[in-house]
ZAMARGU-4260 file (C-alpha; in steps of 0.2 Angstrom, whole numbers, plus 5000, padded with zeros to 4 digits):
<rodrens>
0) 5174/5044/5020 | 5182/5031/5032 | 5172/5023/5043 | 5181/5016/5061 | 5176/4999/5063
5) 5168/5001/5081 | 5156/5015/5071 | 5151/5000/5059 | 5147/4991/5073 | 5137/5003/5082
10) 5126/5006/5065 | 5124/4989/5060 | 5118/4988/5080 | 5105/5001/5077 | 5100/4996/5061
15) 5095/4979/5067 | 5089/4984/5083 | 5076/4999/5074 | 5072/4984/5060 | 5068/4971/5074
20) 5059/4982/5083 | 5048/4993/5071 | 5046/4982/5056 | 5038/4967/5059 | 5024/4978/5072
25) 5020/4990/5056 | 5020/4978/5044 | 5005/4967/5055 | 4997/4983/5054 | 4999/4988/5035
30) 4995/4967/5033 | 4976/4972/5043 | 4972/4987/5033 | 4977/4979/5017 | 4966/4964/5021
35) 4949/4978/5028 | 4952/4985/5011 | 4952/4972/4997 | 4941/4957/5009 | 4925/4966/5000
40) 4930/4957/4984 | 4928/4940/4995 | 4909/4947/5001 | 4906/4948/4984 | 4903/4932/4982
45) 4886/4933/4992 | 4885/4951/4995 | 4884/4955/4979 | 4865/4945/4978 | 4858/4949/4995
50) 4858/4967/4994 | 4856/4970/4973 | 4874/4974/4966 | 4878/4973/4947 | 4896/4973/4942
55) 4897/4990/4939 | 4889/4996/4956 | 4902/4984/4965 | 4915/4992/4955 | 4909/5010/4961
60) 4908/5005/4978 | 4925/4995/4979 | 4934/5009/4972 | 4924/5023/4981 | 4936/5020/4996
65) 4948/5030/4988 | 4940/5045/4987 | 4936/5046/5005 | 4955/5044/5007 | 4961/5055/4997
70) 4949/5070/5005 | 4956/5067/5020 | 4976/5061/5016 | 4984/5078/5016 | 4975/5083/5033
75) 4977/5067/5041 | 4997/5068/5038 | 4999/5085/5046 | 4990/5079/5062 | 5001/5066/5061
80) 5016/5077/5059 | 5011/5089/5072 | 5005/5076/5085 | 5017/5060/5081 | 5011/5044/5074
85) 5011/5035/5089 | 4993/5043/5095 | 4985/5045/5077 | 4989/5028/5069 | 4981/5021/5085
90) 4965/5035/5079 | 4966/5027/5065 | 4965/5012/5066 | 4951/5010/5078 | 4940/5022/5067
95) 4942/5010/5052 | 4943/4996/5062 | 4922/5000/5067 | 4920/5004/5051 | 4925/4991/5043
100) 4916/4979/5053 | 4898/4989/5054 | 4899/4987/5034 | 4891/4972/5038 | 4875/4978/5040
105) 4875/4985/5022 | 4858/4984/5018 | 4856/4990/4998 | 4868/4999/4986 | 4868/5017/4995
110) 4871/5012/5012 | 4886/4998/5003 | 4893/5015/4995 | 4892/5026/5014 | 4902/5012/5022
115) 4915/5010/5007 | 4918/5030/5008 | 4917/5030/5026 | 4931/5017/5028 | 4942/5028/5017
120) 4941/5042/5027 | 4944/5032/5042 | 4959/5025/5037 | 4965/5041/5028 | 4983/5044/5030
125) 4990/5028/5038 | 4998/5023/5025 | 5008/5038/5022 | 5010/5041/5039 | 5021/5025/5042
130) 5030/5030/5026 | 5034/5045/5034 | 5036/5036/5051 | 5049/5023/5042 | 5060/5039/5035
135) 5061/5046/5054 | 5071/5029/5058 | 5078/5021/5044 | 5095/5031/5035 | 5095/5034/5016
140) 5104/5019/5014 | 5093/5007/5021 | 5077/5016/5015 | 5071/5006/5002 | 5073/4989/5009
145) 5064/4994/5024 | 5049/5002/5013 | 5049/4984/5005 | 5047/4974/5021 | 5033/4985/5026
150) 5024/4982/5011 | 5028/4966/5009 | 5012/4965/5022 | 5002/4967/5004 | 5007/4951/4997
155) 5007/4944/5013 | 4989/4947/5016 | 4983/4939/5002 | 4995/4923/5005 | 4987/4923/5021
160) 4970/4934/5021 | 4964/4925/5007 | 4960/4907/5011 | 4954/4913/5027 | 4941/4924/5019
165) 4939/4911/5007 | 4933/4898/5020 | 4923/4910/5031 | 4911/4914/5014 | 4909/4895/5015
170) 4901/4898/5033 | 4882/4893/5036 | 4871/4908/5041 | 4874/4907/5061 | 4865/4920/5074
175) 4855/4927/5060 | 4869/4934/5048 | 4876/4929/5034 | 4895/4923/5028 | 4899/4939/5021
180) 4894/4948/5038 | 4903/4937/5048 | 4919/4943/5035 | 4917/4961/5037 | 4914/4958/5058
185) 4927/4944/5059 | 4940/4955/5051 | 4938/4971/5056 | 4942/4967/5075 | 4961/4964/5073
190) 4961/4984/5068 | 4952/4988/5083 | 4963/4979/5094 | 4979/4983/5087 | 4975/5003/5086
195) 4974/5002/5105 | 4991/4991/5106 | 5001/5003/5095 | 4999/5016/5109 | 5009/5007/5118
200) 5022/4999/5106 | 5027/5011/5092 | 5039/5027/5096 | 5038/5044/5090 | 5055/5049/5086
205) 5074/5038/5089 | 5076/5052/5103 | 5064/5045/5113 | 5067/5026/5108 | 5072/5018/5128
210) 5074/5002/5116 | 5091/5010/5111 | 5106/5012/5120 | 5114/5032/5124 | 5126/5030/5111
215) 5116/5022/5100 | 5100/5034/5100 | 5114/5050/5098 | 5122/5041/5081 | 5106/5038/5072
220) 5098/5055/5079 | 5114/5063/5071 | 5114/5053/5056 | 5095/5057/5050 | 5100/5075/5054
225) 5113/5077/5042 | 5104/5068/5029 | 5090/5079/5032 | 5099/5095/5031 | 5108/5088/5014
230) 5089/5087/5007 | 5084/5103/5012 | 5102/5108/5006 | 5098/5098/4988 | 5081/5106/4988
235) 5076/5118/4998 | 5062/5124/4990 | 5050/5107/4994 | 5053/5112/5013 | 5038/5123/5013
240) 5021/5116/5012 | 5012/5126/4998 | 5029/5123/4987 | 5028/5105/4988 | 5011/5103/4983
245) 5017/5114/4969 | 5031/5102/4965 | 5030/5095/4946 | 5041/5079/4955 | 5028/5076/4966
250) 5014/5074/4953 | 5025/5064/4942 | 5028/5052/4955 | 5005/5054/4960 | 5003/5049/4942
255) 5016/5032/4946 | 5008/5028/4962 | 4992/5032/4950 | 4995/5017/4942 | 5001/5006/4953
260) 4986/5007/4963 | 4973/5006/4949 | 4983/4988/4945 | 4984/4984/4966 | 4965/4985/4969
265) 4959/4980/4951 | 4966/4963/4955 | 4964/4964/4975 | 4948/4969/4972 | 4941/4957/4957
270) 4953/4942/4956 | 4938/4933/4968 | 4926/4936/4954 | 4937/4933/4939 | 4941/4916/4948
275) 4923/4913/4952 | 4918/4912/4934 | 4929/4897/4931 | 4918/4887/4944 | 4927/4886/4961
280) 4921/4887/4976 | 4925/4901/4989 | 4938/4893/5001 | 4947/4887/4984 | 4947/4903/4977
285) 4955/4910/4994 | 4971/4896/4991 | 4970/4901/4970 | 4972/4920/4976 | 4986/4916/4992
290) 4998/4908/4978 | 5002/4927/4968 | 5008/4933/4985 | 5019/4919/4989 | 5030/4922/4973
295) 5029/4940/4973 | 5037/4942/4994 | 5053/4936/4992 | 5055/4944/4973 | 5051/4962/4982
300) 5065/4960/4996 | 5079/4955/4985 | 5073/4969/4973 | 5074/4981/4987 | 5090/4977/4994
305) 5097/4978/4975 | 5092/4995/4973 | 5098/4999/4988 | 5116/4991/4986 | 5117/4999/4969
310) 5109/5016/4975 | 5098/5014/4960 | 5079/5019/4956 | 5074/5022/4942 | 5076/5006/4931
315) 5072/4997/4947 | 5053/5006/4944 | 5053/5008/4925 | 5055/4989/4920 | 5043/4983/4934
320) 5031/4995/4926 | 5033/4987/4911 | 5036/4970/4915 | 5015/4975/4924 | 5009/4980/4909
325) 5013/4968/4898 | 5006/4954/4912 | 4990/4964/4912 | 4988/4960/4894 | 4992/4942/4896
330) 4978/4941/4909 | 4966/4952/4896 | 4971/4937/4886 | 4968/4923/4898 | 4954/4911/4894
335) 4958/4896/4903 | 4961/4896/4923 | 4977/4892/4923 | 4981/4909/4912 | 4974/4922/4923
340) 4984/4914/4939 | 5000/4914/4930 | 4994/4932/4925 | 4990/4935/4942 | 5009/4928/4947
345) 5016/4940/4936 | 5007/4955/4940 | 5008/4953/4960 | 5028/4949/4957 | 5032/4966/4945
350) 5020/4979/4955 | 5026/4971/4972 | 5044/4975/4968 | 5043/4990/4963 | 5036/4998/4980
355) 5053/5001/4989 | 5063/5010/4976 | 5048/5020/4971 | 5043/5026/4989 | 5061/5029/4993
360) 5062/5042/4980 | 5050/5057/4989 | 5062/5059/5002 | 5078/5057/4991 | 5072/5078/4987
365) 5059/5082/5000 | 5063/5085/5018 | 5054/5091/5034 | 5033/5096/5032 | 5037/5097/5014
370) 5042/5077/5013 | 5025/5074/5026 | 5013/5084/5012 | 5022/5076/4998 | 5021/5059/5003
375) 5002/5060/5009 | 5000/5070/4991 | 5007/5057/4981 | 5000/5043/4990 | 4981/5053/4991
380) 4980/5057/4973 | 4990/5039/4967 | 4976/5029/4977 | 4960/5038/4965 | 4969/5024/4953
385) 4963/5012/4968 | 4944/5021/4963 | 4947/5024/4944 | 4953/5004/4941 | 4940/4994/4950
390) 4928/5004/4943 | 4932/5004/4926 | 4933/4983/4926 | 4915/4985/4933 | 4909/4998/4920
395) 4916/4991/4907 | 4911/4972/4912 | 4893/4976/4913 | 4893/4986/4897 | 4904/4970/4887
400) 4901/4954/4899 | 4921/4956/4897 | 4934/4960/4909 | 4948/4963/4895 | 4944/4979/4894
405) 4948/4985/4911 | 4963/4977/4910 | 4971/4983/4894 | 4966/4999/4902 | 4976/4996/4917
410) 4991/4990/4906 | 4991/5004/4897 | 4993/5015/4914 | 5009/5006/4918 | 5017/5007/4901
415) 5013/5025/4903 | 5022/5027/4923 | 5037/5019/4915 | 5041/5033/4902 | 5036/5045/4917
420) 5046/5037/4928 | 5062/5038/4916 | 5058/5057/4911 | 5058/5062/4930 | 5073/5053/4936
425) 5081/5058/4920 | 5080/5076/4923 | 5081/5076/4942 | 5093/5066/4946 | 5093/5064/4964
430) 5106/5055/4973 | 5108/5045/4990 | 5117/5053/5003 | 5136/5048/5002 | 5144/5037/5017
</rodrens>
């Protein structure tokens, strides 16, 4: 198809008009629910103590997060389908916000595991909501790269959450609370806060966006139309909501995500303590933990765009998913400080990279309710890998007084999403829409 050169213009306007406005607001707030999620590794460091955790009660409770998400993800993404993502992001995110920050007056294991599950249903469906919220604004053709600059809020978070958390647990006890309480206070405002600013920044749909010009909210209203009708066209059958939690692609692509977030929060999660036992202290185990996520943002941008411009997925997820698995084995291996942060490097590089094509696959054959179940399906049962890994590194650490065994596990999840990932793109096939 020829395109006129003033209709390139007007799409590379309103692709750099949406990015500008819609990316850097959504990744700040992926960048804050990253950060509430994983800074429990950090209160570990005196939590742990003070209210009588062993390794594998911490592991319990850092991963029992997730299944408070995951009773609530499907739910949460039809209420946001129904009622738009500007009112129940800002829901959300002031739920988890108050959550997150009363955890600090966790008292004994019980009450540590109420808050942990409380915060996952809090949060429940923000994630996929913003996926779904990215695929109602960005074309086919732009999907990927824009999925990776949203989560390249994870990376970023630890670049940047982590020395922060690592010098408030060096904190003297100060208006009769502890380091690890101020953490959990300290950070769980910005969600607060923000969650009342997003009613008042984000957009529901590009017909709505005043930020646009005339012309420019018609072209992209049109285009997502005609992508989303070749979908439904492609596969019709995921329009329906039942039929696509009935979909063997989506469970395929569950059992990916599986993975990916078993590996994201075993590391997120337990790389303070792994570090601790070398002998650093808590504000240089915070700059130890930022340097994964320096290395590993500008590897998933470039990667992202790649697959884009090529319109390729699936080895741009299969050899990420191996290249994760063998890293994990090399950290398994690691017994010197300097080989579990080049382990670390690795691993926070190969899973960060393959975040855009993946997500960018669900809406390649899902459209309509269908694509907003889907996506809070595979992203609800993907993150009870963020319960199963954690947890499995704490049972299996108190039981051997090793963490290897945790992580071969985890390895062993990645090599088996790369043969799953290659089976399903295999057989299905799905194509980008032509220009």
């Amino acid at each position: 198809m020829i395109i006129s050169n003033a209709t390139a213009d007007l799409e590379t306007r309103v692709v750099r008009k949406t990015t500008l406005h819609i990316l850097p607001f959504v990744m700040l707030l992926y960048f804050v629910s990253f950060l509430d999620r994983v800074n429990v590794g950090f209160a570990a460091l005196g939590m742990n103590k003070a209210i009588g955790l062993t390794p594998e009660m911490f592991g319990l409770g850092g991963g029992i997060f997730f299944l408070g998400y995951f009773l609530l993800e499907v739910p949460s993404n039809l209420i946001l389908h129904r009622v738009g993502a500007r009112i129940w992001i800002a829901r959300i995110m002031v739920t988890w916000g108050i959550v997150s920050a009363v955890s600090a007056f966790a008292v004994g294991p019980r009450s540590f595991y109420a808050f942990r599950f409380a915060l996952g249903l809090a949060e429940a469906g923000f994630f996929p909501g913003i996926i779904f919220y990215l695929s109602q604004w960005f074309t086919v053709q732009q999907r990927a790269a824009a999925v990776a600059v949203f989560m390249a809020a994870v990376p970023l978070s630890t670049v940047v959450g982590s020395p922060i958390s690592g010098a408030i647990m060096e904190l003297p006890r100060f208006a009769g609370l502890s380091n690890w309480q101020w953490l959990y206070l300290l950070e769980g405002l910005p969600a607060i806060l923000l969650g009342i600013i997003v009613l008042f920044v984000l957009t529901d749909r590009p017909g709505q966006a005043k930020w646009l010009e005339p012309e420019e909210r018609t072209w992209l209203v049109d285009r997502l139309a005609i992508e989303k009708e070749a979908a439904t066209a492609r596969a019709p059958h995921t329009e329906g909501i039942f039929k696509a939690l009935k979909n063997p692609s989506v469970w395929a692509l569950a059992f990916v995500f599986f993975a990916l977030s078993a590996g994201l929060y075993a590391l997120g999660i337990w790389a303070p303590l792994i570090l601790h036992q070398f002998g650093f202290k808590a504000s240089t185990i915070g700059w130890l933990n930022a340097i994964p996520g320096i290395a590993a943002i500008p590897c998933m941008i470039i990667w992202s765009w790649h697959s884009d411009r090529k319109s390729e997925r699936k080895w741009h997820i299969v050899l990420p998913c191996l290249a994760t698995s063998t890293a994990f084995i090399v950290m398994a291996l690691g017994h010197t400080a300097l080989g579990i942060i080049v382990a670390m490097v690795l691993i926070n590089i190969s899973m960060s990279v393959m975040k855009g094509p993946l997500w960018s696959v669900p809406t390649m054959f899902m459209a309509g309710s269908g694509a907003a179940v889907g996506i809070a399906l595979i992203n609800s049962i993907g993150n009870l890998g963020g319960f199963v890994g954690p947890y499995a590194i704490g049972w299996l650490k108190t039981r051997t007084g090793s963490y290897a065994g945790g992580l071969y596990a985890v390895a062993g999840a990645f090599a088996a999403s790369a043969l799953v990932t290659f089976i399903l793109l295999n057989r299905k096939q799905p194509r980008e829409i032509a220009e």
